[in-house]
C-alpha positions as CSV (number, residue, x, y, z in Angstrom):
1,X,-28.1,5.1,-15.9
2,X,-26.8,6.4,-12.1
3,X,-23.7,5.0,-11.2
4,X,-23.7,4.5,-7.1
5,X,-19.4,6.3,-7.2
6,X,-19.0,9.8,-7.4
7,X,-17.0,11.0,-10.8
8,X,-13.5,10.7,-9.0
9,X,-14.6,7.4,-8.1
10,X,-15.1,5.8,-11.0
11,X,-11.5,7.2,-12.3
12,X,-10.1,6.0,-9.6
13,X,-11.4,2.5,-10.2
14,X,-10.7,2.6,-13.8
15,X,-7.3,3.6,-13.3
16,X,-6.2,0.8,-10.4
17,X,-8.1,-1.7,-13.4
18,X,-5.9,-0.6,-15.9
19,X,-2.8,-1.1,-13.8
20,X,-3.6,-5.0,-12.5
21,X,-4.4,-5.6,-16.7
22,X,-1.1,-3.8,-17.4
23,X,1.0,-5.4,-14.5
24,X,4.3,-7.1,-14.9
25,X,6.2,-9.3,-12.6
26,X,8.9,-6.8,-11.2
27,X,9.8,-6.7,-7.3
28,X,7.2,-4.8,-5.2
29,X,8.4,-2.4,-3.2
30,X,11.2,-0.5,-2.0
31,X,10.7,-0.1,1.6
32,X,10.1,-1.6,4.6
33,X,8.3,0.3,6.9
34,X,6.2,3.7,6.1
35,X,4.1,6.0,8.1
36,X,2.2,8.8,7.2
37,X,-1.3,10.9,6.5
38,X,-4.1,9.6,4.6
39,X,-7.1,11.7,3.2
40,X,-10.3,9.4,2.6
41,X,-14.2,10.0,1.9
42,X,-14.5,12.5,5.1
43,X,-12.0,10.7,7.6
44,X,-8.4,11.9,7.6
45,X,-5.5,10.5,9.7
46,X,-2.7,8.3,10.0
47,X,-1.5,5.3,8.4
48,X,1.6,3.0,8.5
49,X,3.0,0.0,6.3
50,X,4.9,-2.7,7.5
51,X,6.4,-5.1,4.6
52,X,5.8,-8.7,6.2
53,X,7.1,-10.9,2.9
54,X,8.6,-10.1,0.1
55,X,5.2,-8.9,-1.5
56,X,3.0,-8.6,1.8
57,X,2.5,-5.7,4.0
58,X,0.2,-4.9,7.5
59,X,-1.1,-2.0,7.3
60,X,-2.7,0.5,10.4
61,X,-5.0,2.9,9.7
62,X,-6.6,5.5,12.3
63,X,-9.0,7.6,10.8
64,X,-11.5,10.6,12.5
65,X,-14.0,12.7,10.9
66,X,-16.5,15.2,12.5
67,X,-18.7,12.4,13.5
68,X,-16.6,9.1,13.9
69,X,-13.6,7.6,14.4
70,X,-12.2,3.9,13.2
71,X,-9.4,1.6,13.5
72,X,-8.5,-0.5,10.4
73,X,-5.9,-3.4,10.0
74,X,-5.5,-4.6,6.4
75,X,-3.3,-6.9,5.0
76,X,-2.2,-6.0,1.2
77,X,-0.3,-8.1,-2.1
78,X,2.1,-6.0,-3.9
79,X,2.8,-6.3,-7.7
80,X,5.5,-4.1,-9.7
81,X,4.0,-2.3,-12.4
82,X,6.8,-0.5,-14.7
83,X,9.7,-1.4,-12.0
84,X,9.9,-0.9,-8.4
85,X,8.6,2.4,-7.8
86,X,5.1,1.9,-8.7
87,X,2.9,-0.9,-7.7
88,X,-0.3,-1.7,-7.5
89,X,-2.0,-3.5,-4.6
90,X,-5.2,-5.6,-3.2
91,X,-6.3,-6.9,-0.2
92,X,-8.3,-7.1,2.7
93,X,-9.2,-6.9,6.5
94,X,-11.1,-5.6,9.1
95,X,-12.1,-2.4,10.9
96,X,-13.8,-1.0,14.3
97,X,-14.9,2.3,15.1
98,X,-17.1,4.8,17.3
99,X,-20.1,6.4,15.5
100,X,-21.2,9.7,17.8
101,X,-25.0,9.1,17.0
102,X,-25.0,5.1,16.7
103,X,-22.3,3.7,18.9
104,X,-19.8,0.7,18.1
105,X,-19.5,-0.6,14.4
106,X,-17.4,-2.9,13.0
107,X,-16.9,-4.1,9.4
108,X,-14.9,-6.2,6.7
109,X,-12.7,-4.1,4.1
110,X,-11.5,-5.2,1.1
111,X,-8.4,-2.6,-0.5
112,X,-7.2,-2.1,-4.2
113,X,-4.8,0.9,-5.4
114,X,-1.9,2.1,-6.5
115,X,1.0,3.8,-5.0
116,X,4.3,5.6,-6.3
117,X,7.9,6.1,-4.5
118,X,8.9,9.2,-5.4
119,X,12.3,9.1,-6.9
120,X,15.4,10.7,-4.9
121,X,13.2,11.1,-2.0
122,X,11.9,9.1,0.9
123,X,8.0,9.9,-0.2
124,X,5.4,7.3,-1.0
125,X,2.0,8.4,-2.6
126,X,-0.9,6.5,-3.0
127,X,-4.5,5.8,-4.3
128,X,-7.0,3.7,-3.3
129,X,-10.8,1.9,-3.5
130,X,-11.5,0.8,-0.6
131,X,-14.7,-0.7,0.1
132,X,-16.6,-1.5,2.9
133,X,-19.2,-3.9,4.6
134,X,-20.7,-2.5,8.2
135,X,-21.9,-4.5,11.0
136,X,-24.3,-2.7,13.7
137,X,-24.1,0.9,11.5
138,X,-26.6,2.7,9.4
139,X,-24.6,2.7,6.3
140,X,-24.6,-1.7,5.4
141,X,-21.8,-0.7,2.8
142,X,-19.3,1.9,2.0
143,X,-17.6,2.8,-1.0
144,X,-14.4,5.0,-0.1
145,X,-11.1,6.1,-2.1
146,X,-8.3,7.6,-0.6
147,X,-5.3,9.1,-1.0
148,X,-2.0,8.7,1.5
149,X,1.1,10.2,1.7
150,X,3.5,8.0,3.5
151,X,7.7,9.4,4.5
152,X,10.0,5.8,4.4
153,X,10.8,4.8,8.1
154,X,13.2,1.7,6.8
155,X,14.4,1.3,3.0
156,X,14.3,-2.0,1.6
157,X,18.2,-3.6,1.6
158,X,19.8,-2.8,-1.4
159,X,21.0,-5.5,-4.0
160,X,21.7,-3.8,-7.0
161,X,25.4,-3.9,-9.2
162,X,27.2,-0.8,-7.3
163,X,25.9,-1.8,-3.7
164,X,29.4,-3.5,-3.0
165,X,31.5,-0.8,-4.8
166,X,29.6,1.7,-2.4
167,X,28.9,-0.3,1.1
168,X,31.8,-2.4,1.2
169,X,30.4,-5.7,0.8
170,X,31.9,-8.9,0.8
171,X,30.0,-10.5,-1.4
172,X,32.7,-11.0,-4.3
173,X,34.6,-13.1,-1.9
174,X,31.1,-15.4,-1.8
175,X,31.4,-15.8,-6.0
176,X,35.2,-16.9,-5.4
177,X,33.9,-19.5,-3.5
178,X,31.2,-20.8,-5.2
179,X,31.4,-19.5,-9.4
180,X,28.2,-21.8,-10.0
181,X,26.3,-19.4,-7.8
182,X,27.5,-16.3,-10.1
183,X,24.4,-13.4,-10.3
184,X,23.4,-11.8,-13.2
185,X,24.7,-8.3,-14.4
186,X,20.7,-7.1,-12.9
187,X,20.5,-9.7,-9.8
């Protein structure tokens, strides 16, 4: 039987399965806003994240190869998976591009991956699936993965136990106020 996905393709699909079937319910993310490089099926370039709601993010994607170059907006669910530092994700959106030989093309995307902050540093890596269905191109559908290495622009706002001991909030003086509103040793 032929599979239509190269080898690291198919890993890279079982892997971001196994991870939604595996998910739990932890916070998403722990930053903001992110910009970086992303390396794809033969298109390279730059992408950026832009947390929107607590679980929601935008992101830009400007990719070039040696015969095209495309424009992609997508907008992407985030779901902790062992904690905050690694999620998994889906979504969807829509891309245009430039074809050398064919002109103008457009399509729909839908998105599924995983991604990883790296601890003690302001790195984010991901993995993705990220296929594709063209309007006025050669190729009807696409079937990319990709990989992205993103540097933290603006960290999430911490809430965690030692956040007032270290940044001076004046959160205790809240609690006095109201002790029915008290937070958890983990809130």
């Amino acid at each position: 039987m032929m599979f239509p996905f190269p080898v690291f393709q198919r890993q890279l699909l079982l892997f971001a399965l196994l991870a939604v079937g595996t998910a739990s319910t932890a916070s998403a993310q722990k930053y903001r806003t992110a910009a970086g490089l992303r390396f794809s099926s033969g298109l390279y370039g730059l992408t950026v994240q832009q947390k929107v709601l607590p679980k929601t993010t935008l992101e830009g994607l400007l990719l070039a190869g040696s015969r095209e170059v495309t424009a992609t907006v997508l907008a992407e669910q985030h779901f902790g998976l062992l904690g905050p530092s690694l999620n998994y994700y889906f979504g969807g959106g829509a891309h245009v591009g430039n074809h050398k030989d064919n002109g103008a093309f457009g399509g729909i995307d839908a998105i599924a991956g995983i991604e990883y902050k790296i601890a003690l540093t302001r790195f984010v890596v991901s993995a993705d699936f990220k296929p594709t269905i063209e309007f006025n191109a050669e190729d009807w559908a696409r079937f990319a993965t990709g990989i992205s290495v993103r540097y933290i622009l603006i960290k999430e706002k911490k809430t965690g136990l030692l956040d007032s001991l270290f940044n001076g909030d004046k959160s205790d003086n809240k609690r006095k106020r109201n002790p029915e509103k008290r937070r958890g040793l983990f809130d």
